[in-house]
Backbone as CSV, one residue per row, in Angstrom:
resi,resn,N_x,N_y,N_z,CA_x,CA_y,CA_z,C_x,C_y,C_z
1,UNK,-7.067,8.117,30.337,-6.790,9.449,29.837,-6.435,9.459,28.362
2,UNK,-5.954,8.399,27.854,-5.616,8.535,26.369,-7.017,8.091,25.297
3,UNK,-6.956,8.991,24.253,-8.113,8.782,23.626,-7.830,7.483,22.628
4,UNK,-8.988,6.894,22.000,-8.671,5.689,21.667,-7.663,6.285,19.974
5,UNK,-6.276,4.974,19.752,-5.563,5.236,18.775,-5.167,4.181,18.630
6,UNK,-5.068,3.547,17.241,-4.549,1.809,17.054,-3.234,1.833,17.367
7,UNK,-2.728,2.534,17.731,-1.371,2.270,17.972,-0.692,2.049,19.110
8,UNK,-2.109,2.122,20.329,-1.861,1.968,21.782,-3.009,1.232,22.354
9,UNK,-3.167,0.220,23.519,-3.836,-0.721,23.920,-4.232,0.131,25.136
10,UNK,-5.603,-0.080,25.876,-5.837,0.274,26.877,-4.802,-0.623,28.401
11,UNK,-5.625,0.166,29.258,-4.888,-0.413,30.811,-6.365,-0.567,31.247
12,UNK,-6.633,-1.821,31.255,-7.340,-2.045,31.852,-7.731,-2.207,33.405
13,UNK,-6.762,-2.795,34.314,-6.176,-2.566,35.877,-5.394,-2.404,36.294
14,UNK,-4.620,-1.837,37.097,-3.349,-1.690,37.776,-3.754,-1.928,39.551
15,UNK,-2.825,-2.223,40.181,-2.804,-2.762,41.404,-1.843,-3.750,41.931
16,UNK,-2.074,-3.857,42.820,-0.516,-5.127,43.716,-1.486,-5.993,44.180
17,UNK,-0.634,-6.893,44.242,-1.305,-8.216,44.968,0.175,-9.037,45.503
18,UNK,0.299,-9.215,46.613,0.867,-9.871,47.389,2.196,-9.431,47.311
19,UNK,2.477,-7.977,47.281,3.615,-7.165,46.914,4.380,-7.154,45.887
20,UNK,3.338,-7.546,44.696,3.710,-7.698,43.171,3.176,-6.563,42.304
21,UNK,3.714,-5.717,41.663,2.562,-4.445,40.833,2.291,-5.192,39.655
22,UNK,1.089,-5.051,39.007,0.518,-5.225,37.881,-0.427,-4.636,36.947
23,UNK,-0.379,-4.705,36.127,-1.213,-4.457,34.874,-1.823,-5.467,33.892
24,UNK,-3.125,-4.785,33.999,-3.804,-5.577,33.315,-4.124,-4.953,32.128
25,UNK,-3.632,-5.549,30.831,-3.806,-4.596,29.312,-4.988,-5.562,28.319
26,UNK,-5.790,-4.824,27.666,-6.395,-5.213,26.452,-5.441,-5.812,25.782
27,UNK,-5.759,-7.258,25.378,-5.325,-8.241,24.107,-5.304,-7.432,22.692
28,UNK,-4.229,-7.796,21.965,-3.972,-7.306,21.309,-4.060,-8.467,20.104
29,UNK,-4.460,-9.076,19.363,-3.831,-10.416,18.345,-2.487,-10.567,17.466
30,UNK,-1.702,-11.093,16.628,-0.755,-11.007,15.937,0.412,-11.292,16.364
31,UNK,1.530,-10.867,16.012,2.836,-10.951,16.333,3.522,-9.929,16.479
32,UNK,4.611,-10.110,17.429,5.457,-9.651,17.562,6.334,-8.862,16.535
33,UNK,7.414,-8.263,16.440,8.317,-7.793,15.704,9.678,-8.772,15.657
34,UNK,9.749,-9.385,16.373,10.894,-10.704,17.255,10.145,-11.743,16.326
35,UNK,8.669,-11.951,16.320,8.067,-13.203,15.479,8.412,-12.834,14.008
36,UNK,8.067,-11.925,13.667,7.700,-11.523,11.795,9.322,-11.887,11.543
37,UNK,10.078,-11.293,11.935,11.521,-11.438,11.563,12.051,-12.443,11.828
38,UNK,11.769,-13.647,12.926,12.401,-15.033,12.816,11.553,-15.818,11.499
39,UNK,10.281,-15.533,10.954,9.517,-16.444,10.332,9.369,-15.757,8.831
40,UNK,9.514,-14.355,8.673,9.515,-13.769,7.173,10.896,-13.075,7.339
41,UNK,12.105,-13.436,7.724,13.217,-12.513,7.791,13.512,-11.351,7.772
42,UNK,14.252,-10.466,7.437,14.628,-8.828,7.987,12.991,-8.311,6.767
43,UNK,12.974,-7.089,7.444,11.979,-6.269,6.810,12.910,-5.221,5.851
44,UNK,11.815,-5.179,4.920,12.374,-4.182,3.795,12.425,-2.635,4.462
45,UNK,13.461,-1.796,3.721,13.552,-0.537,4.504,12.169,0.177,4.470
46,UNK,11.242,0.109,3.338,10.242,0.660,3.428,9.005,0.019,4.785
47,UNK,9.402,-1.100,5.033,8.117,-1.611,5.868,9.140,-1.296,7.512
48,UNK,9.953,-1.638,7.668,10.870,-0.546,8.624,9.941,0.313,8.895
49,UNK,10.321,1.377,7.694,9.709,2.868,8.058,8.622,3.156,8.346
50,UNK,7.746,2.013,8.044,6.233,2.449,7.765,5.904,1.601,9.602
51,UNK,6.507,0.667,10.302,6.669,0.344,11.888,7.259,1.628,12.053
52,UNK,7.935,2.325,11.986,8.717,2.852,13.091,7.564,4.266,13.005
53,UNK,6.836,4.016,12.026,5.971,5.392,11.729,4.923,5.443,12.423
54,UNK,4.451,3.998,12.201,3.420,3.496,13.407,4.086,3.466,14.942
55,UNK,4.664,3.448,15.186,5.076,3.587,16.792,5.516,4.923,16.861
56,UNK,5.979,5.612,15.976,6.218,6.689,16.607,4.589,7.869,16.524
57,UNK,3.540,7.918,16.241,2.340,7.990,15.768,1.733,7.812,17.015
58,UNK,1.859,6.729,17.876,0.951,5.989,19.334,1.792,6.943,20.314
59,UNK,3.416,7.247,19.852,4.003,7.654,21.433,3.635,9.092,20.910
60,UNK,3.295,9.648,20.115,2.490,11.111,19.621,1.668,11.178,20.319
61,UNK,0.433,10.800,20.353,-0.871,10.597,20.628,-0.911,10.242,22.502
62,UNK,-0.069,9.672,22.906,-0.053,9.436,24.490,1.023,10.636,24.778
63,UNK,1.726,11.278,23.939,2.728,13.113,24.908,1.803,13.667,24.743
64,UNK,0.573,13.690,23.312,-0.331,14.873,23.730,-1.595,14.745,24.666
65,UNK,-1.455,13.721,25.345,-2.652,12.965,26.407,-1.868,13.223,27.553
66,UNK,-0.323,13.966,27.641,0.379,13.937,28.749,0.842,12.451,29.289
67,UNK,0.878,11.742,28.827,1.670,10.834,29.233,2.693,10.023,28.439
68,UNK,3.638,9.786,29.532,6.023,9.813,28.693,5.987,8.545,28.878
69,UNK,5.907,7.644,27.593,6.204,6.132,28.149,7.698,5.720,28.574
70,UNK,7.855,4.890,29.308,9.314,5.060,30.144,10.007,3.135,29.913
71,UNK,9.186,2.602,29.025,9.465,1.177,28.940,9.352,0.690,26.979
72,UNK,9.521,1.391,26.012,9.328,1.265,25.024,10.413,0.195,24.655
73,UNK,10.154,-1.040,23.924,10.363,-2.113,23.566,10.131,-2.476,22.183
């Protein structure tokens, strides 16, 4: 249901298997936010802003596709 936006990965499967739920998501490459900051230390306030602009941009784009992400990390 969500149209394609770099700021969100598809779902590729969902389903249980052996009374386990799962998801299966499109690969993504790069790092983490946990990686950049153990290996280039704290981010400048401007590159901060310019992540938090990008994530807040993807959870835009999936409320107006109707869907509330409930696990943001």
């Amino acid at each position: 249901r969500l149209p394609p936006h770099p700021a969100l990965t598809r779902t590729l499967a969902a389903g249980e298997q052996g009374g386990v739920m799962h998801l299966t998501m499109e690969y993504v490459p790069g790092r983490t936010v946990r990686q950049v900051l153990a290996e280039d230390g704290p981010l400048t306030v401007g590159d901060a802003a310019r992540l938090f602009a990008d994530v807040a941009e993807g959870l835009h784009a999936a409320h107006r596709a109707g869907i509330v992400h409930r696990d943001l990390k």
